[in-house]
C-alpha positions in Angstrom: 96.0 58.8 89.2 93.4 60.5 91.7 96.1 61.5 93.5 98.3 63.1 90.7 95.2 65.0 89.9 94.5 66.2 93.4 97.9 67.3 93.0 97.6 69.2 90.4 94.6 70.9 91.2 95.9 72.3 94.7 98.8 73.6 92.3 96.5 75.3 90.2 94.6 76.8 93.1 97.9 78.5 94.9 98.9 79.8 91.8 95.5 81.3 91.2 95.7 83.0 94.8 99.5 83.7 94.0 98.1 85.4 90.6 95.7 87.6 92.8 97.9 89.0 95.1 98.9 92.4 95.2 101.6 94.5 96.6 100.7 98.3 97.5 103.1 100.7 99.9 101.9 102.8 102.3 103.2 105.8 104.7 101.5 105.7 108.4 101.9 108.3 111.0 99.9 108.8 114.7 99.7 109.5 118.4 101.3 107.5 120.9 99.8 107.3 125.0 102.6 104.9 126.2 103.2 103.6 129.7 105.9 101.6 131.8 104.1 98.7 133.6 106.7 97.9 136.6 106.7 94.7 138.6 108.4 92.9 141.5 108.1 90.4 143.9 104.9 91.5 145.9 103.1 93.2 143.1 103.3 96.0 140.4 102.5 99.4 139.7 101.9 101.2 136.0 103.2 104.4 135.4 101.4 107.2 133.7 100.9 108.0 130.2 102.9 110.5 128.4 101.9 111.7 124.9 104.2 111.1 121.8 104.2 109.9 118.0 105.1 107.3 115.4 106.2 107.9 111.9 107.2 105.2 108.7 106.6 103.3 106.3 104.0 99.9 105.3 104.5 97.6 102.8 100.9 95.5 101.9 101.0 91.9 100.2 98.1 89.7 100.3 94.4 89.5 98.6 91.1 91.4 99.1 91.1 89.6 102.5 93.5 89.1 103.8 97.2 90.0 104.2 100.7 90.5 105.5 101.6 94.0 106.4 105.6 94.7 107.6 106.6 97.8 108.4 109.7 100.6 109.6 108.3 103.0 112.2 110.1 105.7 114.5 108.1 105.4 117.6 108.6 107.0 121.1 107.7 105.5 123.9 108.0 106.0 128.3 106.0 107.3 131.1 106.2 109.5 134.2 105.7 109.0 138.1 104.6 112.6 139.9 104.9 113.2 143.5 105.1 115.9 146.1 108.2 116.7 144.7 107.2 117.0 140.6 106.9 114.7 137.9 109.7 112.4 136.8 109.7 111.6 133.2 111.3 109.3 130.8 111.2 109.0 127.0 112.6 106.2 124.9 112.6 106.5 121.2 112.9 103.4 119.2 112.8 101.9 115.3 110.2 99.5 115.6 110.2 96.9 112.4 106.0 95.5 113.4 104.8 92.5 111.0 101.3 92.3 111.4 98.4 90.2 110.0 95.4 91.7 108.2 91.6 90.2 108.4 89.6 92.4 106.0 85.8 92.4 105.8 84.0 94.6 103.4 81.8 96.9 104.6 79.8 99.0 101.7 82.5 100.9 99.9 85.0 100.5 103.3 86.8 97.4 104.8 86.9 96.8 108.5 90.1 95.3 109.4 91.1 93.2 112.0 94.9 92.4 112.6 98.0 91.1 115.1 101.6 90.3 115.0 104.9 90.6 116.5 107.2 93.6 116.7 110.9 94.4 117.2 112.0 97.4 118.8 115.8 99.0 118.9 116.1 101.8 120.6 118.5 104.7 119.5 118.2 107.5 121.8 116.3 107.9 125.4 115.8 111.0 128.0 114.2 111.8 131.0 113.6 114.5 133.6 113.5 114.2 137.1 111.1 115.5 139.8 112.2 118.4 140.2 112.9 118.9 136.2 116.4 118.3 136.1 117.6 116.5 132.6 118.5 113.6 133.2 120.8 111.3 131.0 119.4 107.6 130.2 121.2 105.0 127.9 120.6 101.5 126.2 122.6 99.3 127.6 123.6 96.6 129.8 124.6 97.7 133.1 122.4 98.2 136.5 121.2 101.7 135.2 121.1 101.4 131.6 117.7 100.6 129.9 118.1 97.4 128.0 117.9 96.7 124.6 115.9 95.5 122.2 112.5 95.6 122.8 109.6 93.4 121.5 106.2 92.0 121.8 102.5 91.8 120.5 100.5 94.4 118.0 96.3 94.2 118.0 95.2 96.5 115.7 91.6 97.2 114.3 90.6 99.9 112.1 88.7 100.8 108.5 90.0 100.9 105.0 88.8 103.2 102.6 88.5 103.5 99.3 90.8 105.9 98.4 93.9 104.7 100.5 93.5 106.0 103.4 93.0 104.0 106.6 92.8 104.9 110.0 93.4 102.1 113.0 93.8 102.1 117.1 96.9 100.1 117.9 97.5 98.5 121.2 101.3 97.4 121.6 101.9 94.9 124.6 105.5 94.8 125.3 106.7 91.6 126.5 110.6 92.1 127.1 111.9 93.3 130.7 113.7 96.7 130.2 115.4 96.8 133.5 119.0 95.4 133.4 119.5 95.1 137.6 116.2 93.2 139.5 117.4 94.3 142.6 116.9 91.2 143.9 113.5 91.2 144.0 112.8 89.7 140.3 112.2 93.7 139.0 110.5 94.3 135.8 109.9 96.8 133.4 107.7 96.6 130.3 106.1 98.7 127.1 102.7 99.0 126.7 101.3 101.9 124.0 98.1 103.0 123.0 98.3 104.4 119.7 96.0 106.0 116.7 97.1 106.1 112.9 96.1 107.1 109.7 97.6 105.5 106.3 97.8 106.3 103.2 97.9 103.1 100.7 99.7 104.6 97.0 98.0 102.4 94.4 
């Protein structure tokens, strides 16, 4: 008998916090300072940053604290290598599907947020420069000189909510899937990483 009733009461509590979510859907756009982080066997060097956006939409389930936020985004990412010669430079742009998980903590009339999750990148296009500013053609792809495809890996965010529906956040994307296709037989690795700053709006 207790046990029915203990039953029954945990029912009645997930439908109560089922009853008390909400689902809200949002546009996000932002800045993106994205690098390529390249490794081998002896070390690794980063390249740097090079300056480009993200633009898409949010979708927002969950409660007053917490919730699940997926989402579409066009993103570009890359970096460049300068030298004597110039300033090499490649730019890869990719759909990025990120599902991310929101700790909210009320602060006055805002919410500080706190959230993480996984994302999936394909990429669609890609270009690049080389040092001396020729255009150069890159492709997704799978052989020795093609930059593979998909992408993925680890979103921390942290930002405030406000009151209206807007939020703004500062997203740091840790890419965790090698991009190089050949590793030159010295284990050769290429990862994402992007710093990037958003603003939301949140239609109610």
């Amino acid at each position: 008998m207790k046990k029915t009733l203990l039953l029954v009461a945990l029912c009645v509590a997930s439908l109560a916090t089922f009853a008390q979510t909400t689902t809200t859907f949002g546009i996000k756009a932002g800045i993106n300072s994205s690098k390529l982080t390249v490794s081998a066997t002896g070390g690794s060097v980063s390249t740097e940053s090079v300056v480009g956006f993200h633009i898409g939409g949010l979708v927002d389930i969950g409660t007053d604290n917490f919730s699940f936020q997926p989402g579409v985004l066009f993103s570009t990412k890359g970096g460049k290598s300068s030298s004597e010669g110039g300033t090499s430079k490649a730019t890869l742009n990719y759909i990025e599907i990120p599902v991310n998980f929101l700790y909210k903590v009320p602060a006055g009339e805002w919410k500080v947020f706190f959230d993480a999750g996984p994302y999936f990148d394909y990429g669609i296009s890609a270009s690049g420069t080389d040092a001396d500013g020729t255009k150069e053609t890159v492709h997704f792809g799978s052989t020795s000189d093609d930059v593979k495809n998909p992408d993925y890996g680890v979103n921390f965010l942290a930002g405030y909510q406000f009151s209206q529906g807007f939020a703004i956040n500062v997203n740091y994307g840790l890419g965790l899937a090698n991009l190089s296709n050949d590793d030159a037989g010295v284990n050769l690795k290429t990862k994402n990483q992007v710093l990037s700053f958003s603003l939301s709006y949140f239609i109610k």
